[in-house]
Residue, then its C-alpha position, 0 to 999 in steps of 0.5 A: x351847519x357843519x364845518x371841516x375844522x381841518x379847512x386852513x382856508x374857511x377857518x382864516x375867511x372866518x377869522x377875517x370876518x369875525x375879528x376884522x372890520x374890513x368889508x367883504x367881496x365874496x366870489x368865485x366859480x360855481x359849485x365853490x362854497x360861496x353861499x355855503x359861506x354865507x349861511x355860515x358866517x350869517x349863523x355864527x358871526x354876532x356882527x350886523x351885515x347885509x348879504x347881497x347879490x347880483x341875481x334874485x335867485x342868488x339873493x334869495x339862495x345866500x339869504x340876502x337880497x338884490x344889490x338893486x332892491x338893497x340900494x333902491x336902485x331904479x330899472x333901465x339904464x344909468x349912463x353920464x349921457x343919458x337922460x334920467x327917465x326916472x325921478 
């Protein structure tokens, strides 16, 4: 995958990424470059990572999985008074 190398911004995220051990939150509107990024950043960056996403499509689009199918997290609602139904 190509890059504009005259992008100063995609260069200092990629920076970040590479030569940082700070964690990462990817977002943004639409249409900005946010998956684009992410295949990027998978195909050049010798770290180990995990790519997640709030939608299945999402997931599927960037490459990664789901934040619920990542953390195992069960179907239904999780509220401080609620009763688990799941166990």
């Amino acid at each position: 995958m190509e890059h504009d190398s005259s992008n100063k911004a995609f260069e200092q995220a990629v920076s970040f990424v590479n030569f940082t051990r700070s964690p990462l939150f990817l977002t943004g509107k639409a249409g900005t470059g946010k998956t684009t990024f992410l295949r990027y950043i998978k195909q050049h960056c010798p770290k180990k990572m995990v790519v997640l996403a709030p939608t299945g499509v999402a997931a599927i689009n960037a490459g990664g999985v789901t934040i619920h199918s990542f953390f195992q997290l069960p179907f239904g609602i999780f509220a401080p008074t609620s009763e688990h139904v799941w166990g």
